[in-house]
N, C-alpha and C positions, 0 to 999 in steps of 0.2 A: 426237667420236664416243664413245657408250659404251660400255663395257666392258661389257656383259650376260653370264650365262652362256646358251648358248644351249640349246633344250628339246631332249631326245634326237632325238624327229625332226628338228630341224632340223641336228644332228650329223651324222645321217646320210644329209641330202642336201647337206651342205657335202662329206662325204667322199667321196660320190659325184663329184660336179664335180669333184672334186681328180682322181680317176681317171681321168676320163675328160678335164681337159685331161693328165694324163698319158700319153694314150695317142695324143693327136690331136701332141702334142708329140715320140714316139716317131715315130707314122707317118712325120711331116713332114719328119723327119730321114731317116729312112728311101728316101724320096722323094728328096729333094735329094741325098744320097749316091747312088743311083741315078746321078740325071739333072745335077744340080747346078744350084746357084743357085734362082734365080727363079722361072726355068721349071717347073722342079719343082715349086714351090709351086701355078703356077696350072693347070699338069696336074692336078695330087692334088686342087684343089678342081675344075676341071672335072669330073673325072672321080666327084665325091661322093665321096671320099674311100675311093670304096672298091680292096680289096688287088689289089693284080694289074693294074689298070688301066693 
């Protein structure tokens, strides 16, 4: 693979997806501390991952 620098927009839609699996990573925990384990996991995607559900 090579090493390119990448052009600013694509900077900041790499930075982007960093965030935002940052945040899917937060919830998921969040989630599973709740409910624990597994379960947890396929609640939080049933439920579209949204809060509170």
């Amino acid at each position: 693979m090579e090493n390119k620098k990448l052009e600013p927009e694509e900077e900041d839609s790499a930075a982007k997806v960093q965030k935002l699996a940052e945040k899917m990573r937060f919830r998921l925990k969040e989630a599973m501390a709740q409910r624990g384990g597994s379960e947890a996991f396929l609640h939080w995607l049933r439920s579209d991952g949204k809060k509170g559900a």
